[in-house]
N, C-alpha and C positions, 0 to 999 in steps of 0.2 A: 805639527806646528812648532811654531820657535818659541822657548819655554820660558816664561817671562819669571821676573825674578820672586822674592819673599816666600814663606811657606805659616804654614799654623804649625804651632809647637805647645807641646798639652801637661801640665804638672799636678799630680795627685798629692795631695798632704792633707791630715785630719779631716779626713770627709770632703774635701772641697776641691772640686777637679777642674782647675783652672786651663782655659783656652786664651790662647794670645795670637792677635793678626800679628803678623810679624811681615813687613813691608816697609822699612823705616824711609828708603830713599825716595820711595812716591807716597808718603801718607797713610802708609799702612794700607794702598788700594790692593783689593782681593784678584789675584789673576786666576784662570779655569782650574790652575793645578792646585791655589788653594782651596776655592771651592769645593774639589772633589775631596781633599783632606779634610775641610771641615766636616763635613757628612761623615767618614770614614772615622772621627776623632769622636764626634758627638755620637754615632751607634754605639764606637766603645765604652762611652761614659753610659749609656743607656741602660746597656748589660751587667755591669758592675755593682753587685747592690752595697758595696761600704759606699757608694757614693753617696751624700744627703743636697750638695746643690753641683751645680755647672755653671761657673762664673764665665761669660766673656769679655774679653777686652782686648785695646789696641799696644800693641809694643811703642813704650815712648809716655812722652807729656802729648807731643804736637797732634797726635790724629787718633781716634778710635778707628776709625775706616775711612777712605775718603771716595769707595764705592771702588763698581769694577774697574779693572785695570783698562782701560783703554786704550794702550798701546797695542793690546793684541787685536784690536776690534778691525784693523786691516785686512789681515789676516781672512776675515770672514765672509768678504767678497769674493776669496780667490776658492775656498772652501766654503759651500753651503751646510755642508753638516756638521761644520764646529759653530756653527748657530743652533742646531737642535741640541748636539753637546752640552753647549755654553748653557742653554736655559735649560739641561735637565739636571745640571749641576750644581746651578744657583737653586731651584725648586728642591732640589736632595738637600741640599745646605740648611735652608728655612723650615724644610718639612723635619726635619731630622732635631733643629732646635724648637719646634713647636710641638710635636711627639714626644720629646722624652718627657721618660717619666718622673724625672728627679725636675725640681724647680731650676731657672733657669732665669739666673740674672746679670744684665749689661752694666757695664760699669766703664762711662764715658768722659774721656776727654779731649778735646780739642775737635779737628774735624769729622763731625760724621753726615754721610753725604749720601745720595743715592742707595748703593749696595749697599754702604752702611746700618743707613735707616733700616733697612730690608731685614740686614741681622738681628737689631738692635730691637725692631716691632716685632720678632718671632719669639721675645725670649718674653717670661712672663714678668718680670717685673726691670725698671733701667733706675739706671741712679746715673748723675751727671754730675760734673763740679761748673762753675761758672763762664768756666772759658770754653765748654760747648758749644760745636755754631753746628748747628743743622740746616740742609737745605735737599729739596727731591728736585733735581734738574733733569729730568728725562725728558719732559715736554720743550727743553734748549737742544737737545739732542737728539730728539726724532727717535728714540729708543721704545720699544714697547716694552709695557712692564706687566710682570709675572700676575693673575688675576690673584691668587692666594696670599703674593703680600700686600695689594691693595685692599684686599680684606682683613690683614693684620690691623693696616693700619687706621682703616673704615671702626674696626673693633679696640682699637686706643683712641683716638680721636674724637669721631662721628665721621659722619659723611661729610659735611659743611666743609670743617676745617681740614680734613683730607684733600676736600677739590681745592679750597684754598691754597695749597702748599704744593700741590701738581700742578695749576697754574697759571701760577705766578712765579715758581719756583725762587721766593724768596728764600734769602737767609733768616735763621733765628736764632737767639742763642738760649741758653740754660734757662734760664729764669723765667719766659715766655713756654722751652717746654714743658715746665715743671707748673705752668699756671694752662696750658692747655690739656694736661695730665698726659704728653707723650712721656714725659718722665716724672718717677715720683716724687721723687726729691730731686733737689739741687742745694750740693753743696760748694761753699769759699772754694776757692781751687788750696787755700792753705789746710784748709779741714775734710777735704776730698779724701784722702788715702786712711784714715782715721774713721773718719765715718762711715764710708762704705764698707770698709773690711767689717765692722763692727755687726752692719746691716747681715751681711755673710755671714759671718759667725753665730747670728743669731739663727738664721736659716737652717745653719749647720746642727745647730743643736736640739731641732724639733721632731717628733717622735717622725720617721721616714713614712714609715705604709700611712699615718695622718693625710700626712703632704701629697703623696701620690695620690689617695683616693679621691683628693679635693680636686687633684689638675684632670682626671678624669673625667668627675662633675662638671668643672669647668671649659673642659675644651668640647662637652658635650655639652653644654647650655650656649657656647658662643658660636654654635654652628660649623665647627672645624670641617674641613673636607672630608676626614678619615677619622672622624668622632667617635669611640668608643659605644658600642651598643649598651640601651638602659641598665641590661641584665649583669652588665662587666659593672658598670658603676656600681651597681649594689650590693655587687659580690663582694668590690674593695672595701665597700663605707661599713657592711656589717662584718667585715674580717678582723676592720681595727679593734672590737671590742673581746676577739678570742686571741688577741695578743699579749704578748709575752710584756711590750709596751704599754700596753694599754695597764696592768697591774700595774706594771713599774710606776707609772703617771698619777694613777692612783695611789701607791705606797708615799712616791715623792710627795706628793703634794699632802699628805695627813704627814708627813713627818718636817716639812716647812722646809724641802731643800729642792736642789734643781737635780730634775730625772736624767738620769740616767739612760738612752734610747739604745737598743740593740738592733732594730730595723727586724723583728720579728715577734 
């Protein structure tokens, strides 16, 4: 197929393994060949244990994602099996940012849209600044959508204002997602780059095997597809207390200063 443009490009510094859509000419929209990088970027960050979070975001102010590339979707009449491609690429994407094991935070601006949303509900927590505009138009598009991100998003929302925003496919912007808890915050678009980083860096500096054994817990209480069995959960939760962190946390905190974490 004819290779549409933008790629994901991925930067490591102090613990924080930053992922960027990079798409600027259409919005940051994800085309299949992104798709398959993000999967292939997010395992790498998976395996890595200096890593303590995986931030995603979109290249630019104007768009976080503004979903799949639809130029290529031509294409998928003439070839029937760059449709099972396409959706096992998009599923590797969102499975890949809801599996890993390091925390896993969106950090939004401007447009996020369809496949955007998709990314944005896989990762576990989103921060947005004001000029956020959200919207799931698949139901204008006659497009089916993935069962597992409709359960991301069934699992941030509810059900109600899920079917809500599938359709009607309205717009919404920041402040609305931040009061229907799609995102946690919302901040000024002048306080956005400030804040979030801050948000991150706090992330950053939490005892690791802590974090991971919680997302364990947690992607095992929210019913994940590929949920951790009970036994893995309670192998993490009582490992953190034979760690190397676990004294550190405790020394820190009897001597009034901030720990130290070594991810062991």
């Amino acid at each position: 197929m004819t290779q549409a443009s933008g790629q994901i490009s991925a930067e490591f510094r102090a613990g924080i393994w930053e992922v960027r859509i990079s798409n600027p000419a259409r919005y940051n929209a994800i085309s299949m060949r992104m798709w398959e990088q993000l999967a292939r970027v997010l395992e790498q960050a998976d395996q890595d244990d200096a890593v303590r979070v995986v931030v995603l975001t979109g290249e630019g102010k104007r768009a976080f994602a503004s979903g799949a590339d639809i130029s290529e979707f031509d294409q998928f009449s003439s070839d029937p099996s760059l449709i099972e491609r396409f959706n096992h690429a998009v599923h590797a994407a969102t499975r890949a940012l809801a599996a890993c094991r390091h925390p896993t935070i969106a950090l939004i601006r401007g447009i996020c849209m369809g496949g955007g949303m998709s990314v944005a509900q896989a990762c576990d927590v989103r921060y947005c600044a004001e000029d956020a505009r959200f919207r799931m138009p698949a139901g204008q598009m006659g497009i089916g959508y993935e069962p597992e991100d409709i359960r991301h998003l069934v699992s941030v929302v509810g059900a109600a204002r899920a079917a809500d925003l599938f359709y009607t496919a309205r717009t919404f912007f920041g402040r609305e997602a931040e009061r229907m808890g799609y995102v946690q915050e919302c901040f000024s678009v002048e306080d956005f780059d400030a804040c979030s980083q801050a948000r991150v860096a706090a992330v950053s500096r939490m005892a690791p095997l802590t974090l991971r054994a919680f997302k364990l817990a947690l992607r095992r209480m929210t019913g994940a597809a590929d949920a951790p069995d009970p036994d893995v959960v309670n192998h993490a939760f009582l490992a953190c207390f034979h760690s190397a962190d676990y004294r550190e946390g405790q020394l820190a905190f009897r001597e009034r200063r901030q720990p130290v974490f070594m991810g062991r």
